[in-house]
C-alpha positions as CSV (number, residue, x, y, z in Angstrom):
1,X,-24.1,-12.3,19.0
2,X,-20.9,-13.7,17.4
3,X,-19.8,-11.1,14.6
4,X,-16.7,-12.0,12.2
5,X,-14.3,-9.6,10.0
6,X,-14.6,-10.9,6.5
7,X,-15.0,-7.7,4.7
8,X,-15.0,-3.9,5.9
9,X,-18.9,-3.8,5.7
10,X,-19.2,-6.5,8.3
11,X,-18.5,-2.9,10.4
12,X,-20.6,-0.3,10.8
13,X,-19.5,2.9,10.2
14,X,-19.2,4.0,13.4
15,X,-17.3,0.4,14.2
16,X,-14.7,1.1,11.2
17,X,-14.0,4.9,12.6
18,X,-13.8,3.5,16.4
19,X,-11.0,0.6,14.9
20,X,-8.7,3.4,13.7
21,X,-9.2,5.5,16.6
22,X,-8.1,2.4,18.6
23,X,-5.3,1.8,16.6
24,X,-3.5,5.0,16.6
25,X,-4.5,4.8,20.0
26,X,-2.3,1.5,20.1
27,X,0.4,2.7,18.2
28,X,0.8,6.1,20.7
29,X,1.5,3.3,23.4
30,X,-2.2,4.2,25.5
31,X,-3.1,0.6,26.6
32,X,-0.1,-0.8,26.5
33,X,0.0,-2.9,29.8
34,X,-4.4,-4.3,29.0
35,X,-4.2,-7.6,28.3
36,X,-7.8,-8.5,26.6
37,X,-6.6,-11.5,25.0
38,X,-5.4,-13.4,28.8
39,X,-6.5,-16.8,28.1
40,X,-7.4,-16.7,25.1
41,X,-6.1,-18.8,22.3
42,X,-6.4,-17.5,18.0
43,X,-5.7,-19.7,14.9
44,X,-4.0,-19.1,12.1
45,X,-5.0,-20.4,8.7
46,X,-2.9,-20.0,6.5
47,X,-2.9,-21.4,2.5
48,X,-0.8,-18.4,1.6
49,X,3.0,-17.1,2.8
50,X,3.0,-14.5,4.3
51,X,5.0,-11.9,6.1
52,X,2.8,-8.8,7.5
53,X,-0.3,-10.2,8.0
54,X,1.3,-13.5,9.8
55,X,3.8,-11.8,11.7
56,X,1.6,-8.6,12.9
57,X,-1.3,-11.2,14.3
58,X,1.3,-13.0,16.1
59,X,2.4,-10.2,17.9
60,X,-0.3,-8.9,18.4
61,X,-2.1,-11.6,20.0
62,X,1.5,-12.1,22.2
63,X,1.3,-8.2,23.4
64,X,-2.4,-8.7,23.9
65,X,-2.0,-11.8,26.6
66,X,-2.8,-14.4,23.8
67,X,-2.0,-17.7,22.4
68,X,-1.5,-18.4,18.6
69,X,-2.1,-21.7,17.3
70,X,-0.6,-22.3,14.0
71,X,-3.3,-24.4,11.4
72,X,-1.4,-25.5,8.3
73,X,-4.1,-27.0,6.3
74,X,-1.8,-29.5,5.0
75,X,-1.0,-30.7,8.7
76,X,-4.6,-30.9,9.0
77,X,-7.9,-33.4,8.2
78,X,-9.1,-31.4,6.3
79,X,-6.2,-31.6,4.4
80,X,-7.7,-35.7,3.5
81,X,-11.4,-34.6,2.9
82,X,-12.4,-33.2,5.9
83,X,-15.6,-30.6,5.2
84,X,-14.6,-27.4,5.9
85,X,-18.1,-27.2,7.9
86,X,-16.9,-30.3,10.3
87,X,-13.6,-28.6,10.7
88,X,-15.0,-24.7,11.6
89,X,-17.3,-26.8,14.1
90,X,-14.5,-28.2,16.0
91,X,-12.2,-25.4,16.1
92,X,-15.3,-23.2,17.4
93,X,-14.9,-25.4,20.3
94,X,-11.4,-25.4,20.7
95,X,-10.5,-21.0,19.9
96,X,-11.2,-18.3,20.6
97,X,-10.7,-16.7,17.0
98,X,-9.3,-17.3,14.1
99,X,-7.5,-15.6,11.0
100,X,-7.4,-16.7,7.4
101,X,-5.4,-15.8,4.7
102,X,-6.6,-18.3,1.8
103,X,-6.5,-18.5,-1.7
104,X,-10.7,-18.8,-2.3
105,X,-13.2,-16.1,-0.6
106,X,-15.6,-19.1,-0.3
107,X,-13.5,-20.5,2.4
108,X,-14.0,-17.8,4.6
109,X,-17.5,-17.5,3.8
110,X,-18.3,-21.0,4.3
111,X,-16.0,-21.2,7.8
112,X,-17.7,-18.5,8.8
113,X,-21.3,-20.1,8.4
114,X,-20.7,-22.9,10.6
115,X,-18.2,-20.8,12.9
116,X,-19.2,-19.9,16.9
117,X,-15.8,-17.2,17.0
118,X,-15.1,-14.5,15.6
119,X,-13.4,-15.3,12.3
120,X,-10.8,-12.4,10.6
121,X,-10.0,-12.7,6.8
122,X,-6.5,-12.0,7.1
123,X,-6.4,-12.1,2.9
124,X,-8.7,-13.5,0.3
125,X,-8.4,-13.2,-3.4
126,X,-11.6,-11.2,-2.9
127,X,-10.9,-8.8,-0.2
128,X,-7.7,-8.0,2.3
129,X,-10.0,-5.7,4.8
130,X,-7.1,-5.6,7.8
131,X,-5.1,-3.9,5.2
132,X,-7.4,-1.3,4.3
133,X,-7.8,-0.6,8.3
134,X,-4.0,-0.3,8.1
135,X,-4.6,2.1,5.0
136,X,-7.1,4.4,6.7
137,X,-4.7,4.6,10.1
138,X,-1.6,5.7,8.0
139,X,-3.7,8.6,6.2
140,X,-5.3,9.7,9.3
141,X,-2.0,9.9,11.2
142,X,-0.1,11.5,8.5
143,X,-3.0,13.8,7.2
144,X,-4.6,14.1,10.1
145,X,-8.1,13.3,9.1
146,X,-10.2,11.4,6.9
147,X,-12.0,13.6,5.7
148,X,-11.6,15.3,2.5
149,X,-8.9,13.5,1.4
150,X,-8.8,12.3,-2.5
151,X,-7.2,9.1,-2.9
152,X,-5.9,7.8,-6.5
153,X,-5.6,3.8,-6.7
154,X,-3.0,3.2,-9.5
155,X,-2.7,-0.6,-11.3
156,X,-4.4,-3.8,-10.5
157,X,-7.8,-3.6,-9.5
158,X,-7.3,-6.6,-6.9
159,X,-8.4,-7.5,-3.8
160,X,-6.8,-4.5,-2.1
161,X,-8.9,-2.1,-4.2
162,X,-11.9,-3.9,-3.5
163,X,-11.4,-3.1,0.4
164,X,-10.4,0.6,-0.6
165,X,-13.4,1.1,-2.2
166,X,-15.1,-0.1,0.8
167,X,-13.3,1.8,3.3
168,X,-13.7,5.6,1.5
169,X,-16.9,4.9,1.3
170,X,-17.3,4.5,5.4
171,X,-14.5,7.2,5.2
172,X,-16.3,10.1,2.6
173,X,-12.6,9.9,1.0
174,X,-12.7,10.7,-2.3
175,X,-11.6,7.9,-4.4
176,X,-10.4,8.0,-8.2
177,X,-9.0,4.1,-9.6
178,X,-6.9,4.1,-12.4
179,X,-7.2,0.2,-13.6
180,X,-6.9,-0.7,-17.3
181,X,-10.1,-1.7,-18.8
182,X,-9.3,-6.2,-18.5
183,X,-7.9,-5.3,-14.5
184,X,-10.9,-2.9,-13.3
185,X,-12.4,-3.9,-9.9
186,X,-14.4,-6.3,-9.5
187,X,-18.0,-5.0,-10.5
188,X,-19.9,-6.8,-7.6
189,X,-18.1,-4.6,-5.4
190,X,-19.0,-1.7,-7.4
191,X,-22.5,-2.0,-7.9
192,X,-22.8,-2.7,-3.8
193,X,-21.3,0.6,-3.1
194,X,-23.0,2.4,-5.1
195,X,-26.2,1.0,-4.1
196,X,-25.9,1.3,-0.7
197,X,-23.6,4.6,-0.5
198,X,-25.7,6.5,-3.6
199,X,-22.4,6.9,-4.7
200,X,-19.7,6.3,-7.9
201,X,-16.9,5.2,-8.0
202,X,-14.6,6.9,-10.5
203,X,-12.5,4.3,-12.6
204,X,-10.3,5.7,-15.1
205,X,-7.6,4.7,-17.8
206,X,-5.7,7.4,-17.3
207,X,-2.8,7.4,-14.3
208,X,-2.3,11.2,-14.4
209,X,-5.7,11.9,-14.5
210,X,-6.0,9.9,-11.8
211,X,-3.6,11.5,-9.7
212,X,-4.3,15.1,-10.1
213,X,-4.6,17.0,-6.9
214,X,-4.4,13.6,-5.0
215,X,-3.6,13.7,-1.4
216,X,-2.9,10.2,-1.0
217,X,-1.1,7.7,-4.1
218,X,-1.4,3.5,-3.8
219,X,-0.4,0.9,-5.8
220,X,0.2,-2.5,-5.2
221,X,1.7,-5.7,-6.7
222,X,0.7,-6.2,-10.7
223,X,0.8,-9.6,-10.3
224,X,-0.2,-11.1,-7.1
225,X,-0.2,-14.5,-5.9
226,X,-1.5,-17.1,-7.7
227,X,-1.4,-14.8,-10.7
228,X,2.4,-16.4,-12.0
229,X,0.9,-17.5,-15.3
230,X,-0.2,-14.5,-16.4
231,X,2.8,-12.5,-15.3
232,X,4.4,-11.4,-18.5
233,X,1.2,-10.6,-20.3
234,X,0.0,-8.5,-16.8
235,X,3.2,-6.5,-16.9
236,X,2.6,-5.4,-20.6
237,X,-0.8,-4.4,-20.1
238,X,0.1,-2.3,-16.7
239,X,2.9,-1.1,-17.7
240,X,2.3,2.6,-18.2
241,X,0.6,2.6,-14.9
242,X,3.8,2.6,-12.5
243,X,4.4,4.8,-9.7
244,X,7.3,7.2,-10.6
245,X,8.8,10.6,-10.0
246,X,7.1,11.8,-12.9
247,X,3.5,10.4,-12.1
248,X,4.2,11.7,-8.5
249,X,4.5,15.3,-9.9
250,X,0.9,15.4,-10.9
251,X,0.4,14.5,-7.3
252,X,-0.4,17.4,-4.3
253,X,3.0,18.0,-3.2
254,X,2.4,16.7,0.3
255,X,0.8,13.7,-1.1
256,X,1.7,10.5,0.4
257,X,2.8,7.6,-1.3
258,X,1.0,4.1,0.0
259,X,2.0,0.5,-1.0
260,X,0.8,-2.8,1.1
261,X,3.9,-4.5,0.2
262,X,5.9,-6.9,-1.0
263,X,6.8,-4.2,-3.9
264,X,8.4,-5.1,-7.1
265,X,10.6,-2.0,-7.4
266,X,10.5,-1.1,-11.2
267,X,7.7,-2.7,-11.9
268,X,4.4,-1.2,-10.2
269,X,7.0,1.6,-8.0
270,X,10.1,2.6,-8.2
271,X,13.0,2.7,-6.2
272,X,13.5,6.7,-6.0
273,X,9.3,6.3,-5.2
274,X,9.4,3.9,-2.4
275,X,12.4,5.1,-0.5
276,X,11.7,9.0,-1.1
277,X,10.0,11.9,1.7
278,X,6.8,11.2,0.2
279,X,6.7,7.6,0.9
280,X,4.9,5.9,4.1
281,X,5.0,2.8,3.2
282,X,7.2,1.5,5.7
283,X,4.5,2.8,8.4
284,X,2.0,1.4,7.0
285,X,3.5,-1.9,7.2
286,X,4.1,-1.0,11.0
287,X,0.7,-0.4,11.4
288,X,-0.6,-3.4,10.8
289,X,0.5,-4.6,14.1
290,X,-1.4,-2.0,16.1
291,X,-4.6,-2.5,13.9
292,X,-4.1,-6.4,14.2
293,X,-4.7,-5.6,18.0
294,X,-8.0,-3.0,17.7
295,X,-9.4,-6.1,15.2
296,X,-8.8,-8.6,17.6
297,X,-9.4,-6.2,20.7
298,X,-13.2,-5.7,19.0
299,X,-13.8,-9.0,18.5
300,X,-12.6,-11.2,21.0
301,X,-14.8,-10.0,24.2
């Protein structure tokens, strides 16, 4: 049965713990010379820039023994009218796999319908589950386990927090979001988890209170893309919600700072932040790569 990547629960539990495994695994150099990917060729579509997720998937597919095919959707018929349906037909004959990184969740989901590979959701403005993978790797390699870690969310309740919430669920980490009120998560996500977890999920207006006693501290962009035209009125409302020295205090003191990147240093983190002891996010960045490879590794058979 062909199974895609569109979200973290399109794992199991067991699937989502194995993926890490794997990817530290990577990362350690173990498997270095397998080639799983010989002869096998991976799309690209991308709608959005991108530096990480583009770059990591095109290494990874190189060090794995693949071939990426770049899909600009301008370059493309579809591009003139062509159904997305027609197009996820064709290419189904044509890949192997394929990654998105798209401006609309519904693209994905309605590729995905009509799709005979494995399909990846590189980035939606719904979910960005290869970075949470990435997420979960960096905390178990720097604390060592997954378990009874609490993890405090700080600023836009975006498509990154929707795969966090995800992922500690799978994970047992304790999570605490600290989202003002108009940015909160979106509430689908919410309701899901706590339905199917028996679970809640803590959202609160308060950074420090957030924070307290927290192993791990994330934040992300306060404006993503797409978002330009509500920039300044974003940056008021989040603006007591940055990641500073003084936030970080109410922190464990071996907590670990997290940020998906790009960062707006000064606005969501700052400088002394993102370059300090504390900070991992430059390894988390790196480990996209090696979890690029486990997600493609796990998929592509």
């Amino acid at each position: 049965m062909n199974r895609h990547f569109t979200t973290i629960l399109d794992l199991t539990a067991d699937e989502f713990m194995d993926i890490i495994d794997r990817s530290l695994a990577y990362k350690h150099r173990r498997y270095k010379n397998k080639k799983p990917l010989k002869n096998k060729s991976i799309g690209l579509f991308f709608e959005k820039p991108s530096t990480r997720t583009r770059v990591s998937f095109e290494v990874a597919i190189y060090e794995l023994g693949g071939n990426t095919v770049n899909l600009n959707p301008k370059e493309m018929q579809i591009g003139r009218g062509e159904t997305l349906q027609d197009t996820s037909r064709v290419l189904s004959r044509y890949l192997d796999g394929i990654v998105f990184r798209v401006l609309s969740h519904r693209t994905i989901q309605t590729f995905s319908e009509c799709s005979t590979i494995p399909v990846i959701n590189g980035l939606s403005d719904m979910y960005h589950p290869c970075q949470a993978i990435a997420d979960m790797m960096t905390i178990k390699e720097f604390k060592g386990s997954l378990k009874g870690i609490k993890l405090a969310y700080v600023g836009d309740g975006n498509n990154v927090a929707n795969s966090l919430i995800q992922s500690c669920a799978y994970a047992d980490i304790e999570l605490v979001l600290a989202c003002p009120e108009e940015y909160n998560p979106d509430s689908n996500v919410i309701e899901e988890i706590q339905e199917k977890f028996k679970r809640d999920i803590r959202i609160t207006a308060d950074p420090f209170e957030a924070v307290k006693d927290a192993d791990v501290v994330y934040t992300d962009v306060w404006v993503s893309m797409g978002q330009e035209g509500d920039k300044d009125k974003k940056i008021e409302i989040l603006k007591d919600f940055q990641v500073n020295s003084t936030l970080m205090s109410h922190a464990k003191k071996d907590a670990i700072v997290l940020h998906c990147l790009p960062a707006y240093r000064g606005l969501e983190i700052t400088d002394e932040v993102i370059d300090g002891q504390q900070s991992k996010v430059f390894d988390q960045a790196e480990n996209r790569l090696h979890t690029a490879k486990a997600i493609l590794e796990f998929l592509i058979k």
